[in-house]
N, C-alpha and C positions, 0 to 999 in steps of 0.2 A: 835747380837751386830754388829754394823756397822762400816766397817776398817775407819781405818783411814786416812789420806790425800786423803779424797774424795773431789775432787774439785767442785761439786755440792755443797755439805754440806758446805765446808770449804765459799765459796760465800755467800751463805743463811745466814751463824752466822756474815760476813763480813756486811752483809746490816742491822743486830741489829746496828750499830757504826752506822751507814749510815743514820738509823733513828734517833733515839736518841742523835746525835750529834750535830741534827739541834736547840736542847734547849739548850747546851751547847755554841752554837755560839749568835743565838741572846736571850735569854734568860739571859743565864752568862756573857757574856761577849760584847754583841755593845746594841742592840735596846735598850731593857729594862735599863740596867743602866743608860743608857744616859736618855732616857724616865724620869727612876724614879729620877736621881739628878734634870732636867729641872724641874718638876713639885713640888716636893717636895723646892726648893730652890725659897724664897720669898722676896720682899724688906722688907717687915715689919719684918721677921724673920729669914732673910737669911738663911742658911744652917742648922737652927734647925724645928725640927718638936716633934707632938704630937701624942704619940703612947699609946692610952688607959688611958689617962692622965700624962703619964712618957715624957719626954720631954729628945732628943737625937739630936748627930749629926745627918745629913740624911744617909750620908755613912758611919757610924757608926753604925744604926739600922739596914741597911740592912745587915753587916757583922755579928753582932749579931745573928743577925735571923738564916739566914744560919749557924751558928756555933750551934746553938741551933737543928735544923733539921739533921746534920751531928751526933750531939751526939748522936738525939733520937737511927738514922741508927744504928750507932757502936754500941748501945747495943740490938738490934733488931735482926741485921743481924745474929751473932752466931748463936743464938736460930733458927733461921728461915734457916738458910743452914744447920743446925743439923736433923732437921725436913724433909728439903729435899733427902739429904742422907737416909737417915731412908725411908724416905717411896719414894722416887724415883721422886719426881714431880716436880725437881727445874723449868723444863719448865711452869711448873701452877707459880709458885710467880713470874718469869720473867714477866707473862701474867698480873699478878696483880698490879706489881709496874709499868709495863708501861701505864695499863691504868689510872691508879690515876697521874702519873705525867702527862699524855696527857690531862687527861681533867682537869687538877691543870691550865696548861696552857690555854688553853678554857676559861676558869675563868678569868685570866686576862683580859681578853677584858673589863670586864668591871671595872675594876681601870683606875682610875681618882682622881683628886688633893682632893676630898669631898672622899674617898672612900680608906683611905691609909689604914688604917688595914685589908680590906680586897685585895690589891696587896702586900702585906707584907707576907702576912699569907699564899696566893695561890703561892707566890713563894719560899715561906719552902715548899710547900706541893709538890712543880711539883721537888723542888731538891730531896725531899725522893726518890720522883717514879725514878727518873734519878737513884739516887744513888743504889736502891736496881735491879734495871734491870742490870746494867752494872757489878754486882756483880754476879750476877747468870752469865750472857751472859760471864766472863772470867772463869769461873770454870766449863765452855766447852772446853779450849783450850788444858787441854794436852786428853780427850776426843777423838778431832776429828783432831788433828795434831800428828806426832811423835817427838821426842826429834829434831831431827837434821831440823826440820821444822818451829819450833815452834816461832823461831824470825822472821821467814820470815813471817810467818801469822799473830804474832801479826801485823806486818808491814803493811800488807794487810787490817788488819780492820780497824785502823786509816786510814788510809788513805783514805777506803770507806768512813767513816766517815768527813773525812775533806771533800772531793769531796760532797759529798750527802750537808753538810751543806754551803757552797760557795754558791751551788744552789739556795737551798733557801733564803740566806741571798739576795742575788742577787733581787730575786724577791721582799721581802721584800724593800731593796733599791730602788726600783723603786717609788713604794708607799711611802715611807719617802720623797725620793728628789725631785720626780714629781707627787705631788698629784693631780695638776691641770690639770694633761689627763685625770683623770679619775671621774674630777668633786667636787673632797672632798673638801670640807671646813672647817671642823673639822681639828685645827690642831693636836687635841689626834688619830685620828680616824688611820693613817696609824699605827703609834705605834701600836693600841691596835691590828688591823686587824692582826699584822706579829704574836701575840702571838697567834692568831687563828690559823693561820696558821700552827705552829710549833705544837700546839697539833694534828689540823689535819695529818700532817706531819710523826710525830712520832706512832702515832698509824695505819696509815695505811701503811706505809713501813715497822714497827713492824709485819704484817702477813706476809712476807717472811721467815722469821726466825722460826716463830712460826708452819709458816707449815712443813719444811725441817729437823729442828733437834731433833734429838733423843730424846725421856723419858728418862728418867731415871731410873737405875734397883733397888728397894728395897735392902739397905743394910741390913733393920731389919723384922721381922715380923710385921706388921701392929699391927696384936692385942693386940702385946704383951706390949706397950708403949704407954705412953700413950704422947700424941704430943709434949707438952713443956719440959717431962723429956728424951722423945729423943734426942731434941735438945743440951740441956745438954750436955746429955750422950755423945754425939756426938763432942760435943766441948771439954770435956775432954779428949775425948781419942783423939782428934789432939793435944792436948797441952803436952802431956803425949808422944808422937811423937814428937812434936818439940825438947822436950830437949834433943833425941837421935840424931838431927841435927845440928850440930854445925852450918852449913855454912850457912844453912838455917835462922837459928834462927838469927846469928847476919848479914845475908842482911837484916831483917828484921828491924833490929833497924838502921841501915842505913837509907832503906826505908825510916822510918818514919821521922829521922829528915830530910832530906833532902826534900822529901814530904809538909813540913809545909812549907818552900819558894817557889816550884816551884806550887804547890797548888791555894797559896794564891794570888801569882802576878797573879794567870790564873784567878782570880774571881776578883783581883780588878785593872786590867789594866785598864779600861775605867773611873772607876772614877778618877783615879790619873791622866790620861790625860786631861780629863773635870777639874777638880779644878786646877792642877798645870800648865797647860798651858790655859786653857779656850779654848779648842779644843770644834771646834760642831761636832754636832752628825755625818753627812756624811763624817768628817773628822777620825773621832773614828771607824766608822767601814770601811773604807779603810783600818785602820791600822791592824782591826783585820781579813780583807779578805788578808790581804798580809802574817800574822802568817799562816792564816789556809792554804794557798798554799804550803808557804815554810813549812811547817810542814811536808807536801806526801812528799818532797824529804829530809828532815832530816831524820825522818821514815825509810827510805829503805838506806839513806846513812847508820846510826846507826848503821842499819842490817847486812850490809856488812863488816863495819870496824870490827864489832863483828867478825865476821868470821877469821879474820886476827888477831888482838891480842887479844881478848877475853874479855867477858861483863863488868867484873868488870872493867878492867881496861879504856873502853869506858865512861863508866858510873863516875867513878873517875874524867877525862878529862871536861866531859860535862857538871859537878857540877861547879869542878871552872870557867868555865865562866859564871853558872850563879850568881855566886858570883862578878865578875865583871859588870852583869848584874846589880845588887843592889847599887853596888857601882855608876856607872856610872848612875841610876836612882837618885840618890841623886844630882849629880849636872847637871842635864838637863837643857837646858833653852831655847830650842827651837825647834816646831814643827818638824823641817829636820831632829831634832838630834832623836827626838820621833820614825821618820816613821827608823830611821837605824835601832835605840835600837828593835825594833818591827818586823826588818827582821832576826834579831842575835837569839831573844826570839823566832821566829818560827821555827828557824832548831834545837834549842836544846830542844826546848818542845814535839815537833813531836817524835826526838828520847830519849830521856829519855822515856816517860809514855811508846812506843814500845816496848823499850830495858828492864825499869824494871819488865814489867807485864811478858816476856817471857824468862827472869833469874831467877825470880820464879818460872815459870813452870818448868824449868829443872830443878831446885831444890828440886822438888817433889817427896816423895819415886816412886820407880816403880813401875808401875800396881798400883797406887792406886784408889779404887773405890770410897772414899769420896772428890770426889777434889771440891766442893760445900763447904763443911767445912774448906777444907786446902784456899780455896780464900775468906770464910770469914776474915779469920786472917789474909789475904792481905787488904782487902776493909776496915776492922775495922780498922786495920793499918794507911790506909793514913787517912779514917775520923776524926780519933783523929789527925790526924797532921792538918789539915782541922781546927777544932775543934781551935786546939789551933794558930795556924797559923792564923786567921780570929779575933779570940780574942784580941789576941796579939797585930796586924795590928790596930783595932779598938780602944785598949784601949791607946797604942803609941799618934795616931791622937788626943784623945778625950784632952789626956795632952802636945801634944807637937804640931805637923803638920804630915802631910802624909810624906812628903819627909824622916823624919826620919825614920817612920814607915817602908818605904823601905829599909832604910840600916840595922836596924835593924835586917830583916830578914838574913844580911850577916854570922848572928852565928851560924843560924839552918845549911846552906850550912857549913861552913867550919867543923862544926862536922859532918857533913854526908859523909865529904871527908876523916874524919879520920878514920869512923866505914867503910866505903869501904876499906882504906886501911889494914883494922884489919881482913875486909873478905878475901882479895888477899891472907893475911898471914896464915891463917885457913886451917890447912889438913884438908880434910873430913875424916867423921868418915865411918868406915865400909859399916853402913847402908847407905853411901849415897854416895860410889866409883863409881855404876854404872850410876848414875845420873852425876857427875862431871866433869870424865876422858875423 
């Protein structure tokens, strides 16, 4: 068994985020949306399109989609970190989802305006591979950090991750903005090339991790189980734990609502800049290379204020301003006021997902050896808020406009401020003094 805060290992699981984040940047949030709103949006049909004869808004179908791929994950995942506990291999399913999401991406290259069902469909398939990699890759952290560590290394892998994805994006931008150094004339061609990219990207900085971290040790006999009713097995008896965890359980539903706003603004900031201000593409991802900077220094500030008065009540702070966040998206009316709103959204996004993923981990019984199941029920968590967050945002626009859509989201925050402040007020129970104090 390998100690813990090894700073070799702790690096190696830092450069999974470092990989994989590079889909999350242009993927989720600059190239591709902007890519797919330009193409998809027509003078004969404007903003609607045809998807297998069903006829949608365009930033409507792609929210669907994703909400539809989040769901398949949330009921996948269980089963599939049940499975790994049991038989010790969650490093084999991290190797699997990341290669289906790498070459989901790959695939993209070839979407194009005659070709939308298939960039529709390969970008639900590269969010699974995203989604189930960064599920295993966090159900290593109380693994290979200790309690008093544990915010500080979340802090470290975002941030590799933000670093690692700038890079590329960067490169990527060059190709967008200057394609005539390098001869292109195609103007889908820089687009399609950056989704190349990011697959290449992610699956070959993906073998640093894959080499450096641990197996995993068999909770169960192999033979004795047979794979899906492990996984089960395995989920029942973390849920059967949960309800001995008071604090646990209700960060959880915190979590979650709060999760469905911060979520959802992170998948559809570029198109709500494209339609409601008619922002171009090298304008939309300035905005989001300026998030993923200030992200590393929200990240590690987060960290530190954590230290000083303690997570929950970080995390409480951080909500209402993204609740001010929403609000003040509602009445924007100008790009200056876009690039502010976009430097506020990057220090609280950085530290929130830091802060929440490592107030979990210390809210873990002690010594426990299935933490691949206990961050199931984190990663299915926020997927349903994903889920419904993405729905919700989609079905708001289809009957009203976007701008509402966003304020909307100000209810899931402000109940996520109230179930935090219901956790501040929760003694822990027995079973989970020495995790708390």
């Amino acid at each position: 068994m390998q100690s813990k805060d090894n700073k070799s290992t702790i690096r190696a699981w830092a450069m999974f985020d470092w990989a994989n984040s590079a889909y999350n940047l242009v993927i989720t949030s600059t190239i591709f949306p902007a890519y797919y709103t330009a193409i998809t949006t027509t003078k004969e049909q404007g903003d609607k399109v045809d998807f297998f004869g069903f006829t949608f808004v365009n930033t409507a179908l792609a929210n669907y989609s994703l909400s539809v791929s989040y769901l398949i994950m949330a009921i996948l995942l269980p089963v599939l970190s049940g499975v790994a506990d049991a038989r010790g291999n969650k490093k084999f399913f991290m190797k699997v989802f990341t290669w289906i999401g790498s070459l989901a991406c790959m695939a993209l290259y070839f979407f194009e305006s005659d070709t939308l069902e298939l960039g529709v469909i390969c970008s639900a398939v590269a969010a699974a591979g995203y989604i189930g990699g960064v599920m295993f890759s966090n159900s290593y952290l109380p693994q290979i950090a200790s309690v008093g560590r544990q915010d500080k290394v979340s802090a470290q892998g975002f941030s590799y991750g933000y670093v690692g994805s700038v890079l590329l994006q960067i490169i990527c931008f060059v190709f967008v903005l200057k394609p005539e150094l390098f001869g292109i004339t195609d103007a889908s061609f820089p687009a399609r090339l950056s989704f190349l990219l990011v697959g290449l990207w992610w699956i070959g900085f993906a073998q640093i991790p894959f080499r450096k971290l641990p197996d995993g040790t068999p909770a169960l006999a192999k033979s004795t189980l047979n794979v899906v009713a492990s996984g089960y097995s395995e989920l029942a008896k973390v849920w059967r734990q949960l309800k001995e965890l008071k604090v646990l359980k209700r960060f959880l539903s915190a979590f979650f609502l709060y999760s469905v706003g911060v979520q959802t603004i992170m998948l559809v900031a570029t198109a709500f800049g494209a339609k409601v201000l008619q922002m171009e593409t090298s304008e939309l991802i300035q905005i989001i290379l300026i998030i993923q900077l200030v992200a590393i220094a929200g990240a590690y500030f987060m960290s530190g204020l954590a230290k000083r008065i303690g997570n929950i009540p970080v995390l409480m702070l951080v909500v209402l301003i993204w609740v001010g966040v929403c609000v003040a998206a509602y009445f924007i009316e100008t790009k200056g006021q876009f690039f502010a709103l976009a430097g506020l959204v990057g220090i609280i996004m950085g530290g929130i997902q830091s802060l929440s993923r490592s107030t979990y981990s210390k809210l873990l019984p002690a010594n426990t050896p299935d933490t691949a199941s206990f961050f199931s029920f984190y990663d299915v968590t926020e997927k349903i808020a994903i889920v419904i967050g993405l729905a919700t945002f989609a079905f708001i626009e289809e009957h009203s406009n976007i701008r509402n859509s966003a304020l909307g989201l100000t209810l899931f925050f402000i109940a996520g401020f109230i179930a935090l402040f219901v956790v501040l007020k929760t003694k822990p129970s027995t079973y989970e003094v020495s995790k708390t104090s």
